[in-house]
Legacy VTK file of the C-alpha trace (Angstrom):
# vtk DataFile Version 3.0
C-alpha trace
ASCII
DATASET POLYDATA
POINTS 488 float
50.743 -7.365 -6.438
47.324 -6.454 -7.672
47.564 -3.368 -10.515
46.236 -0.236 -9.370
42.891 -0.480 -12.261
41.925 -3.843 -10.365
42.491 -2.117 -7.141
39.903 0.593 -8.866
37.766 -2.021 -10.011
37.430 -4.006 -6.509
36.964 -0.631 -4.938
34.049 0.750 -6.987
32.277 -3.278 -6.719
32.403 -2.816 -3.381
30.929 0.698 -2.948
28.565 -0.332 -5.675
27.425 -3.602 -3.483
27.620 -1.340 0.165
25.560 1.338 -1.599
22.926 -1.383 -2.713
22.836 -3.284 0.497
22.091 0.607 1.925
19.458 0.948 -0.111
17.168 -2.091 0.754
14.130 -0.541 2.621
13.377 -1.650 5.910
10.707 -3.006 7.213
8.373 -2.269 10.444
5.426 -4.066 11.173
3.054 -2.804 14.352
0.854 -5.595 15.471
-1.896 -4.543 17.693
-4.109 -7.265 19.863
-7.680 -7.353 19.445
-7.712 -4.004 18.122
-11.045 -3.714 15.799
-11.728 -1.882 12.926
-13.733 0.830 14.482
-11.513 1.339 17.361
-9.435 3.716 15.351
-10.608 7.622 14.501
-10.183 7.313 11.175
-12.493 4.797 10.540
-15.429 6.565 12.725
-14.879 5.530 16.287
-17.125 7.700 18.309
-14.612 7.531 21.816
-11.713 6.509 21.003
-8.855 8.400 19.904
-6.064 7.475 17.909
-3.833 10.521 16.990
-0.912 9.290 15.796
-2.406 5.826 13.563
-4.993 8.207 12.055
-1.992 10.225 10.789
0.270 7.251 9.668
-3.226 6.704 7.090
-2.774 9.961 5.966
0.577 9.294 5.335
0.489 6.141 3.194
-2.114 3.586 2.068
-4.990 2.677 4.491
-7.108 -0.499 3.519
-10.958 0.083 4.361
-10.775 -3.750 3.282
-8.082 -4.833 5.279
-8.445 -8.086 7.023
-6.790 -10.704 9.558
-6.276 -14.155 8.267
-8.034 -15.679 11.390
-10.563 -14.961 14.052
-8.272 -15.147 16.746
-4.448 -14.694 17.844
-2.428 -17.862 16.825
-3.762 -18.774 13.484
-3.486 -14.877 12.420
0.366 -14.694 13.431
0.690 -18.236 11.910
-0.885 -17.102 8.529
1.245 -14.137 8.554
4.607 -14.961 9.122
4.156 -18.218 7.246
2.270 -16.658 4.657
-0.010 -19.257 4.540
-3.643 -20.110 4.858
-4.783 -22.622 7.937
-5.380 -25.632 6.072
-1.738 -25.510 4.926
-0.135 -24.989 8.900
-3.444 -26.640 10.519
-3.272 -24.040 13.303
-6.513 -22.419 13.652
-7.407 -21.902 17.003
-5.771 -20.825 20.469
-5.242 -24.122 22.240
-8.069 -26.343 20.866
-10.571 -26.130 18.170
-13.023 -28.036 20.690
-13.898 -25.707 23.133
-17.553 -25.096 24.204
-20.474 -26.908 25.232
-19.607 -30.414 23.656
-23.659 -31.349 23.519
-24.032 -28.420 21.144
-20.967 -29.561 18.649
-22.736 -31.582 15.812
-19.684 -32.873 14.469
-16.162 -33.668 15.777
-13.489 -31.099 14.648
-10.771 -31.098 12.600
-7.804 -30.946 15.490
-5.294 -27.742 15.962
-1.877 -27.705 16.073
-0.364 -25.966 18.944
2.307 -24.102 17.477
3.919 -23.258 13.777
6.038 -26.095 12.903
9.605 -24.618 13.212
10.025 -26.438 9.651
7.649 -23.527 7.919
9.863 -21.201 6.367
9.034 -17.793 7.813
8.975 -13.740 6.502
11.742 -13.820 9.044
13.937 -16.534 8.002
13.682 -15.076 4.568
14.513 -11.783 5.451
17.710 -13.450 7.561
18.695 -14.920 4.654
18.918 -12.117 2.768
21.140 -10.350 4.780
18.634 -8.364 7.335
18.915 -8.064 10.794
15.428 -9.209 12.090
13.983 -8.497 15.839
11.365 -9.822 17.655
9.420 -7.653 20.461
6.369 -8.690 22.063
3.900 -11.418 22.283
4.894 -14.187 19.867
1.650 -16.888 20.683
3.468 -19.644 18.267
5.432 -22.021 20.249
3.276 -24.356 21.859
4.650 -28.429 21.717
4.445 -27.991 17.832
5.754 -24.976 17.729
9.199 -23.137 18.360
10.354 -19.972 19.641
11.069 -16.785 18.068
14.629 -17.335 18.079
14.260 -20.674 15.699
12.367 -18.657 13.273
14.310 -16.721 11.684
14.855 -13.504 14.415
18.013 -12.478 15.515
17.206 -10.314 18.629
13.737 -11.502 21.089
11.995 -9.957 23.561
8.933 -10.316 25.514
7.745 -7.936 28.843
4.666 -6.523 30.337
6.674 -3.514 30.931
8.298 -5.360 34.390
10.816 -7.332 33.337
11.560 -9.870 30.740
9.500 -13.029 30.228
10.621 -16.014 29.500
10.921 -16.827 25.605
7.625 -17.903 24.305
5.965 -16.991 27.380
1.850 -17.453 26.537
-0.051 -15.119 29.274
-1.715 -12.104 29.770
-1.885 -9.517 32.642
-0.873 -5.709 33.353
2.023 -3.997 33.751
3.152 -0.935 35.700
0.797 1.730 35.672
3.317 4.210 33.548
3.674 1.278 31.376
0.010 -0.222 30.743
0.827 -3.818 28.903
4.133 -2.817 28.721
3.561 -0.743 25.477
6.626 1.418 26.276
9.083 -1.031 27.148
8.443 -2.822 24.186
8.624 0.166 21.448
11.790 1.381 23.569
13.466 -2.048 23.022
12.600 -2.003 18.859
14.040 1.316 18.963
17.362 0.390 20.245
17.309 -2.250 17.990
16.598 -0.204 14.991
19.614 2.220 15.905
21.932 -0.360 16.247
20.781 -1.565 13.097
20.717 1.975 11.478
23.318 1.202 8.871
21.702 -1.985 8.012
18.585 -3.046 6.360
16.321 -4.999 8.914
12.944 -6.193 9.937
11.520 -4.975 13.531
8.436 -7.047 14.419
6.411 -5.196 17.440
3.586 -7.502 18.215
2.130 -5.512 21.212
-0.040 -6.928 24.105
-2.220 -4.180 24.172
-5.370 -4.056 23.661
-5.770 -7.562 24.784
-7.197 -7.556 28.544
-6.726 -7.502 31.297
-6.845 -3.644 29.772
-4.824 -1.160 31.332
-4.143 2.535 30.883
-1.851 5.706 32.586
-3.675 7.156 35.093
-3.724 10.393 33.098
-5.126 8.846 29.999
-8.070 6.985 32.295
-8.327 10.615 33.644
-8.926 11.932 30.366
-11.586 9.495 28.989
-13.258 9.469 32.339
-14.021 13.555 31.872
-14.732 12.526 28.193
-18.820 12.223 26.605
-19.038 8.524 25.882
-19.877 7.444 22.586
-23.252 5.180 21.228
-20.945 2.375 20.361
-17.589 2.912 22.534
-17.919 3.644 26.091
-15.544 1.624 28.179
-13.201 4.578 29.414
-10.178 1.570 30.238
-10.473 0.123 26.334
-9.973 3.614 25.274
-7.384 4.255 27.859
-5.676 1.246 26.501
-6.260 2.278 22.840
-4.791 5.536 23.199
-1.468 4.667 25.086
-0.282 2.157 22.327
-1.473 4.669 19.712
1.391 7.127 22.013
3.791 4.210 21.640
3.493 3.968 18.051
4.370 7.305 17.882
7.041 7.178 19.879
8.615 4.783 17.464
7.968 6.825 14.383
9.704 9.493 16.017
12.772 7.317 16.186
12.536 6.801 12.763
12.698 10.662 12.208
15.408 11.151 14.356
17.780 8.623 12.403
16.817 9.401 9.201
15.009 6.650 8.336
11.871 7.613 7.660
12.088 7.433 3.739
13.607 3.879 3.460
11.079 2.703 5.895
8.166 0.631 5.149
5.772 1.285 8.144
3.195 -1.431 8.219
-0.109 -1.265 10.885
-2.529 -3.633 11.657
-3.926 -6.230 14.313
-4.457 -9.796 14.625
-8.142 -9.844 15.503
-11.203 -7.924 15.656
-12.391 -6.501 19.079
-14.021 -7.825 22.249
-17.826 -7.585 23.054
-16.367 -4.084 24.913
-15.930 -2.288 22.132
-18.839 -2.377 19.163
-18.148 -2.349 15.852
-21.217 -1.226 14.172
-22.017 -1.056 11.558
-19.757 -4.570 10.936
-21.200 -7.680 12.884
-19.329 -10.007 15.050
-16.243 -9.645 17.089
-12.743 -11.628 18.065
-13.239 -14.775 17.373
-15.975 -14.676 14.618
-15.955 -15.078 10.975
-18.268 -12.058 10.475
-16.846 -8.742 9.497
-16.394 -7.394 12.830
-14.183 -10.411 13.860
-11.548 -10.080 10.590
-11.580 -6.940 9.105
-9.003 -4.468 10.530
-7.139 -2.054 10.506
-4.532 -1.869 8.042
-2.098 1.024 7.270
1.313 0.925 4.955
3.532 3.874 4.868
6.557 3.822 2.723
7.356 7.663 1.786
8.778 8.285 -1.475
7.046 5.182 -2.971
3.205 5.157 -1.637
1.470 8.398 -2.086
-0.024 10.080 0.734
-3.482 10.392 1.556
-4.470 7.005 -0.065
-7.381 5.199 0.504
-8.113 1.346 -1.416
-11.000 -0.857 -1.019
-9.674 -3.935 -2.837
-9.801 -6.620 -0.214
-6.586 -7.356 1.515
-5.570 -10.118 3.946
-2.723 -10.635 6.222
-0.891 -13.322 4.166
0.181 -10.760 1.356
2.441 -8.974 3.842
5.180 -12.015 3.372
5.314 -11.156 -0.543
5.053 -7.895 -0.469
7.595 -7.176 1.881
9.921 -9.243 -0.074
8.891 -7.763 -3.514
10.109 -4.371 -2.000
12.794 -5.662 -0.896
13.698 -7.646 -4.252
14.029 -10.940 -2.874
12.945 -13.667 -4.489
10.627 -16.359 -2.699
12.537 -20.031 -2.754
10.865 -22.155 -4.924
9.942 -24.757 -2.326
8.046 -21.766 -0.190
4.216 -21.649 -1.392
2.794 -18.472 -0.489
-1.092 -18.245 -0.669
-0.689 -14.176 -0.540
0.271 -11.488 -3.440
2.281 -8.731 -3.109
0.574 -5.790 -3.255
2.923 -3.617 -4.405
0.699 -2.901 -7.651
-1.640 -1.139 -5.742
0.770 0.359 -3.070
2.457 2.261 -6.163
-0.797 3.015 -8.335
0.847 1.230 -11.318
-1.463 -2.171 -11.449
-4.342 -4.817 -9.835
-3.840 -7.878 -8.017
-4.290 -11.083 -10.182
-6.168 -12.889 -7.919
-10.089 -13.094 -7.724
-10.636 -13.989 -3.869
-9.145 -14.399 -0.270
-10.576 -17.099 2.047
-10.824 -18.169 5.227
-10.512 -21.764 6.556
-11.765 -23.141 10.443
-12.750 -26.323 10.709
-13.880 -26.086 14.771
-15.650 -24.783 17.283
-14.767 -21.384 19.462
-17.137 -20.479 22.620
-18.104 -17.001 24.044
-21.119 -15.508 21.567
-20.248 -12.480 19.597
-22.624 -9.648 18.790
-24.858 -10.120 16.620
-23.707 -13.850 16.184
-25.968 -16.263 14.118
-29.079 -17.131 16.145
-28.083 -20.665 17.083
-24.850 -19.744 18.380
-25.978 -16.604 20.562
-28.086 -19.505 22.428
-25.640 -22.093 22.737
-22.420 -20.119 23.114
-20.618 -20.220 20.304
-18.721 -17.514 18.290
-17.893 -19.772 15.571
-18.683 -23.351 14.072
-16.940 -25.335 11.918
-17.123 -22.665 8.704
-15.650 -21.477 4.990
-15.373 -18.135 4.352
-14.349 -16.226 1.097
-14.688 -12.927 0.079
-14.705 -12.343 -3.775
-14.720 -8.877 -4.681
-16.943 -7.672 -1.520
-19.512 -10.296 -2.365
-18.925 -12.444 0.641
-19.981 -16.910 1.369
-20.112 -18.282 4.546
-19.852 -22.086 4.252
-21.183 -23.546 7.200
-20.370 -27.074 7.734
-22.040 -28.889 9.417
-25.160 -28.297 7.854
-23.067 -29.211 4.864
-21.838 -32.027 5.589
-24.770 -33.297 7.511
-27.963 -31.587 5.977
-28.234 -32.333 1.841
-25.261 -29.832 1.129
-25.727 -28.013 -2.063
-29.003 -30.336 -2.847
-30.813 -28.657 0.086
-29.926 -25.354 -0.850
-31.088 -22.739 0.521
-33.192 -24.287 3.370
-30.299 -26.270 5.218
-28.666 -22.593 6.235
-25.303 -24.229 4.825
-24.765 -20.613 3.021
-24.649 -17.470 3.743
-24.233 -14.764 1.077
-23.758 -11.111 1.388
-23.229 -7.501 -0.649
-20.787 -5.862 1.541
-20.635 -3.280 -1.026
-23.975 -2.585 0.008
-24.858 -4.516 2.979
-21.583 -4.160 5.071
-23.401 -5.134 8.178
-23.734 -8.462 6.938
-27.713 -8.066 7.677
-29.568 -9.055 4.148
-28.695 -13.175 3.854
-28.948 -12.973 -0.402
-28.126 -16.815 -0.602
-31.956 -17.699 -1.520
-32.206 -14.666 -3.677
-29.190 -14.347 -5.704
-28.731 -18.513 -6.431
-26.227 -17.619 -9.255
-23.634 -15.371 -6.905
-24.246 -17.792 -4.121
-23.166 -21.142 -6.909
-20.354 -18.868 -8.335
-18.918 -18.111 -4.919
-19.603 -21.714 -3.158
-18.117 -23.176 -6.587
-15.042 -21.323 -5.550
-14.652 -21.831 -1.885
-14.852 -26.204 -3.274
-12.383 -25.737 -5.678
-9.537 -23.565 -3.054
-10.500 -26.622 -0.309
-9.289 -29.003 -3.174
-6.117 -26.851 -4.048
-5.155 -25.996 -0.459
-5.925 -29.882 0.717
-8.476 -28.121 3.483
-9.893 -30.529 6.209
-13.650 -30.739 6.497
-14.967 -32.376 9.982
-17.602 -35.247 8.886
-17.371 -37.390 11.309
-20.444 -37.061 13.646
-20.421 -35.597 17.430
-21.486 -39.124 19.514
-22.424 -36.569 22.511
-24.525 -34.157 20.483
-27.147 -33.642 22.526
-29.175 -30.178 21.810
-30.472 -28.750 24.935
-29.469 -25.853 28.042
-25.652 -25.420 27.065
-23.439 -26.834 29.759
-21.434 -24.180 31.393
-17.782 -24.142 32.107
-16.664 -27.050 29.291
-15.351 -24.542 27.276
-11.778 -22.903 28.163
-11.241 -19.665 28.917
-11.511 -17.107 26.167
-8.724 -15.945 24.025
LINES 1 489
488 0 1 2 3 4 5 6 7 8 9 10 11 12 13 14 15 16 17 18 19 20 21 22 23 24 25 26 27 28 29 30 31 32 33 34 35 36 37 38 39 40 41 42 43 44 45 46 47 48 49 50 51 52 53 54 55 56 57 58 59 60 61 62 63 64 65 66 67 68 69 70 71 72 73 74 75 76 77 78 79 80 81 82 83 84 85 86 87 88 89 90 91 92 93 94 95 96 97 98 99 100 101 102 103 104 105 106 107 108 109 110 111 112 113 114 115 116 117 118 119 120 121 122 123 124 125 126 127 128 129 130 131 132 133 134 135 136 137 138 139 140 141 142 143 144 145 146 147 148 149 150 151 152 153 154 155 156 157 158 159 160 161 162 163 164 165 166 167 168 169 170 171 172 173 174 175 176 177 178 179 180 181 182 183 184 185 186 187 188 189 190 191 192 193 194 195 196 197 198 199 200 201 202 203 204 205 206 207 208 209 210 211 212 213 214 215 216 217 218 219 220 221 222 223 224 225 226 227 228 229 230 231 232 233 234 235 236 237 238 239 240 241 242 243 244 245 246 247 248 249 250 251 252 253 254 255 256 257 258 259 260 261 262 263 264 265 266 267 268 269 270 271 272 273 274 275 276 277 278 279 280 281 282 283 284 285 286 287 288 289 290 291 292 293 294 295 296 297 298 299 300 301 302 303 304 305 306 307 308 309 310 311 312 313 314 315 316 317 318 319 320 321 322 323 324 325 326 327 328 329 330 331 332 333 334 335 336 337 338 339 340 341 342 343 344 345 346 347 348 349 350 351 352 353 354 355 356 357 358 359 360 361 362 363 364 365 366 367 368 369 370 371 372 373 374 375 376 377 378 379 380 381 382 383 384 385 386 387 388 389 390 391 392 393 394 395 396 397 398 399 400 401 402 403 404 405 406 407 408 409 410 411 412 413 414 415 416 417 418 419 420 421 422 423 424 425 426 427 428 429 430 431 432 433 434 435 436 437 438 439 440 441 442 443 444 445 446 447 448 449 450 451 452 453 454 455 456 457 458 459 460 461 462 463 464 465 466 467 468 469 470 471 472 473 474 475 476 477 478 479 480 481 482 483 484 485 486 487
């Protein structure tokens, strides 16, 4: 018969262990779809309206820096939950990193893989293993036939709906839903709600990658009501992309208001941001670009952590930020350690989420070795005529001073030997030139060597893929239409 003072002892160990389990934060991370930087009011949209993001800025950390880790959907999820640049997963495109007029393409890309292989360790898997309950709800984007579903990475609970009834498990499509439900933005928030209730006594990880504002867009007939009667702005008009805008910003609420009502508010690490810049529908002047491009306008984003009681409101930073630092931070908060086979190409950024240090590193980059159709604003010249929204490009950004790496006049056109003329590099202040408008690579040789120094050494570190191998059918000329796929 155990003594009473062991019975003591084995009592207080396990309140001691309950009461530390209890006091693991959670974690909730908002994914928006082609949402831009400018689309929300705090950052100056002149249309839109975003009540309830603009005050989840005000209540934590927003990043005026804050960027996606691709110019597109799958390769930003992949980098995220992986934690991982491209060149480590090799998924950097939707579908195919050949798509667009094939006479245009001066050099045959580097392939994509459809999917992130289910043998990448993910945020998810590590939070599982740690004891959280993890749930999945919304569009996902990273099964494919080298992929896997939700429910093999790491996610206890999955769920997918346009707001009329649940899809399939790793479903890839896009449409409406109801029109009370526009993209389903309610169904989805109501379903990581119950899921954070039931898991209320628990520490857990609610992912709520939304459809919205991805098209087909899609609003309530009283918000489209409302922007209809509403003065349009100079660089947002479309009253449906605000319509669309403004119902997930209601849904967002909605789940914050959850998090009230439980209690959970203050052991609740909020995260917002989206996987992509905007469409051509919605401007983001002053940055250049959109979805799909390397420019400003197609990465930066967006980016909002809350966590009351240990970020300060009413913070803003401008230290550049990227997507892959959400895996360590979230487990630095959490005080998990990563496994020591897991590389993670992020840092957590708890230093600057508590005001009590810097990052270490110098520079985040950016890695597609292809080809993307559909011209962006503002675009470079070459591509607004032929198509393209990105080539076969390096990007990093190294305290705001920012190197495009183009490659194939790189590879193809005396590479650093033919610099400046061969247009491999382009440099920019975005300090002071946030448009990306003032190309400094022929006037500033000794940023543009210091930067383009860099962006060699990470391809050798990160074993990077560079397409050399020359396009047979390049053939410059009209673009063909229609050899591209559709747009995503």
């Amino acid at each position: 018969m155990l003594r009473p003072t062991l019975i003591a002892l084995l009592f207080s160990f396990a309140v001691l262990s309950q009461a530390f389990a209890d006091d693991r934060p959670n974690f909730v991370l908002i994914y928006a779809d082609d949402m831009g930087w400018k689309d929300v009011g705090y950052q100056g949209s002149d249309f839109y309206e975003t009540p309830v993001i603009d005050a989840l800025a005000k209540q934590g950390m927003a990043f005026s820096a804050g960027y996606a880790c691709a110019g597109n959907c799958a390769p930003s999820r992949a980098c995220m939950l992986s934690g991982q640049y491209t060149p480590r997963h090799h998924l950097y495109a939707v579908y195919s990193t050949n798509r667009g007029p094939k006479n245009e393409m001066r050099l045959n890309p580097i392939p994509n893989r459809d999917g992130l292989n289910p043998e990448n360790y993910t945020l998810a898997e590590a939070l599982k293993d740690a004891g959280y309950a993890t749930g999945h709800f919304g569009k996902w984007h990273l099964s494919g036939k080298d992929g896997a579903n939700p429910s093999k990475q790491g996610f206890d609970e999955t769920y997918d709906s346009f707001g009329d009834g649940e899809l399939k498990e790793g479903t890839e499509t896009n449409k409406k839903g109801p029109p009370s439900d526009p993209k389903g933005v309610f169904t989805l928030t109501d379903k990581a709600c119950a899921f954070i209730e039931k898991n209320r006594d628990r520490p857990f990880f609610c992912y709520l990658p939304h459809h919205a504002i991805h098209g087909p867009l899609q609003g309530q007939p009283k918000t489209v009501g409302h922007f209809e009667a509403k003065p349009k702005g100079e660089n947002h008009k479309s009253v449906m992309y605000a319509a669309c805008t403004y119902d997930l910003d209601e849904s967002v609420g909605r789940l914050l208001k959850k998090l009230d009502e439980l209690k959970l508010a203050d052991k609740t690490m909020v995260i917002f941001t989206s996987d992509n810049g905007a469409t051509p529908q919605s401007l983001q002047e002053p940055l250049r670009g959109n979805k799909g491009g390397y420019y400003e306008g197609g990465i930066r984003e967006p980016f909002i952590i809350r966590w009351p009681g240990k970020i300060k409101p009413g913070r803003t930073c401008d230290v550049p930020v990227i997507q892959v630092d959400l895996y360590p931070t979230i487990l630095d908060a959490a005080g998990i350690s990563v496994p020591k086979d897991k590389v993670l190409d992020g840092e957590s950024l708890m230093p600057l989420l508590t005001g009590k240090g810097q990052l270490e590193r110098s520079a985040i980059f950016w890695h597609f070795p292809g080809y993307l159709n559909t011209a962006v604003t503002r675009g470079r010249p070459l591509d607004v005529r032929t198509g393209f929204r990105s080539r076969p490009v390096t990007v990093i950004n190294k305290d705001h001073w920012k190197l495009h790496l183009y490659h194939e006049e790189w590879v193809l056109d005396g590479g650093s030997e033919k610099l400046p003329e061969n247009g491999a590099v382009e440099l920019y202040d975005l300090r002071k030139d946030i448009g990306e408008r003032h190309d400094l690579a022929a006037s500033n040789p000794e940023k543009r060597d210091e930067l383009l120094a860099d962006v060699l050494r990470w391809h050798e570190s990160v074993g990077a893929l560079i397409p050399t191998e020359p396009n047979p059918k390049y053939a410059p000329g009209p673009a063909k239409k229609g050899k591209g796929k559709k747009k995503k």
